[in-house]
C-alpha positions as CSV (number, residue, x, y, z in Angstrom):
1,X,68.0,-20.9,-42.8
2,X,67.6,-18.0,-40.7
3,X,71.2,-16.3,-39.0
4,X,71.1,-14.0,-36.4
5,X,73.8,-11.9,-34.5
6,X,72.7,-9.8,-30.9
7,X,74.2,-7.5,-29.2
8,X,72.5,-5.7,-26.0
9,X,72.8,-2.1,-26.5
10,X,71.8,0.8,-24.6
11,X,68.3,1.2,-22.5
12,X,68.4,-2.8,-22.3
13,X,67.6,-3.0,-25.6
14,X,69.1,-5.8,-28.8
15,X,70.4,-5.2,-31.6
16,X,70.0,-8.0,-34.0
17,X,71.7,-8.2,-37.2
18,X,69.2,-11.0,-39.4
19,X,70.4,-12.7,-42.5
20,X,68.2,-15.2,-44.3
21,X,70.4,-16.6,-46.8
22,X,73.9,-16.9,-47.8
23,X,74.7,-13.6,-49.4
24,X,71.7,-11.6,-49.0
25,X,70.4,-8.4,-47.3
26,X,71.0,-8.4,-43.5
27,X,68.4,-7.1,-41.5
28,X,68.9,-4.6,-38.3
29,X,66.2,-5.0,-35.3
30,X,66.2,-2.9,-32.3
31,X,64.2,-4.9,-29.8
32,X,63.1,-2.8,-27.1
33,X,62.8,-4.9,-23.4
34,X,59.2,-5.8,-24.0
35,X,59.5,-7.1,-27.1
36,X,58.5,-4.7,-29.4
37,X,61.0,-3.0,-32.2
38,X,62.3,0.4,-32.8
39,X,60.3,1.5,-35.9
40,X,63.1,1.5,-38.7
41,X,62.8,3.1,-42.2
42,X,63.4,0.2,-45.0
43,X,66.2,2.5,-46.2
44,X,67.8,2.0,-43.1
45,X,67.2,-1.8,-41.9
46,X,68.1,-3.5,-44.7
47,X,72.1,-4.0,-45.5
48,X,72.9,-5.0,-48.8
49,X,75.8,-7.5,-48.6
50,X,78.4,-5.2,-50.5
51,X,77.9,-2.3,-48.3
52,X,78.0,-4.8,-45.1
53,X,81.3,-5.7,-46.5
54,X,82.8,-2.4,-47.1
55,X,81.4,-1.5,-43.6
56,X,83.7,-4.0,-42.0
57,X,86.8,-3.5,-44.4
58,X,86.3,0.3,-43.4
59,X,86.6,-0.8,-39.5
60,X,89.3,-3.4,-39.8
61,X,91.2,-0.1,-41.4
62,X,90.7,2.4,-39.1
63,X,91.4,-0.1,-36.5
64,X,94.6,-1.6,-38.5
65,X,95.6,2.6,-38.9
66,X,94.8,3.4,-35.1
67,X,92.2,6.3,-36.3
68,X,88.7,6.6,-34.9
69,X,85.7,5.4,-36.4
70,X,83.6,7.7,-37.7
């Protein structure tokens, strides 16, 4: 089972966030409007699920605390 999350971003371009299991690495895609993706460095596509997690406890505090994300 394949889940995926988009976004359209700037320059008519997706963002896709790609999980293939429960628990694992996410995967970022930039999909340009032909098709193609943004060359990524595997250092930066890949999420591991713990620092997925602390990236959304990090922006449910900053929102909860009315300071800017960083």
């Amino acid at each position: 089972m394949i889940n995926t999350i988009s976004f359209d971003v700037n320059n008519q371009r997706t963002m896709k966030l790609v999980q293939r299991q429960h628990d694992g690495q996410t995967l970022l895609v930039i999909e340009e409007p032909d098709g193609t993706h943004e060359s990524i460095d595997d250092a930066e596509a890949f999420i591991d699920p713990g620092d997925f997690v602390m990236l959304i406890n990090y922006y449910r505090a900053c929102k909860r605390e009315h300071k800017p994300i960083l």
